[in-house]
Phi, psi and omega in degrees: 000124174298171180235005193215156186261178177228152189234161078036312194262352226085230235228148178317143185282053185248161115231111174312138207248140140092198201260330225278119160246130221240104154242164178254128152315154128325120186286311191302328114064288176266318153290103178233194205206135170281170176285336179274014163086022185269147186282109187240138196293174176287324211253025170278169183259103178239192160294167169326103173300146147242145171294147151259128146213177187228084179010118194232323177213170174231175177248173182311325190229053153256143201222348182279333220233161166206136180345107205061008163329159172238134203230125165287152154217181187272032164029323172259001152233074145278127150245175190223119130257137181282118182236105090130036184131272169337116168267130185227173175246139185257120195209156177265133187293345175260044199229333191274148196223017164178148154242151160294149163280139178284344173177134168295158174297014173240001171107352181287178155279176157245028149340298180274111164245000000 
């Protein structure tokens, strides 16, 4: 498990403590599509959403998740810090509430849930 994200430039001034997972949001994030392909804004009003991002570093005793995992959380218990440009959410390992499977026993991904 890495302790550091890797950057374009090397590598971030991070290092994760701890329980503590270092993610990149979802670009996709704010817009998303119905199945009939209609666009539905970031600012519709629905129930509680939960979020994807994607694991960039981990701290010493995260033990479920790993460096490009892809992870649901709660968006609103979150923090956020800025590394060199860059925004990531700072989540507790027991704050991830699923990682996707790169794949099910029928060939999907587990993306489409």
């Amino acid at each position: 498990m890495s302790n550091s994200p890797a950057s374009p430039s090397g590598q971030l001034p991070i290092r994760m403590l701890h329980d503590r997972i270092l993610a990149a949001l979802d670009k996709d994030a704010g817009e998303r599509k119905s199945s009939a392909g209609i666009v539905i804004p970031a600012t519709a009003a629905m129930g509680k959403r939960l979020s994807w991002a994607e694991v960039v570093a981990t701290g010493p005793h995260v033990r479920q998740t790993s460096v490009g995992d892809k992870v649901l959380f709660d968006p609103e218990e979150r923090a956020e810090v800025e590394l060199q440009g860059s925004t990531y959410v700072l989540l507790r390992e027991r704050d991830v509430h699923a990682v996707a499977a790169p794949e099910v026993e029928d060939g999907a991904t587990g993306l489409y849930l």
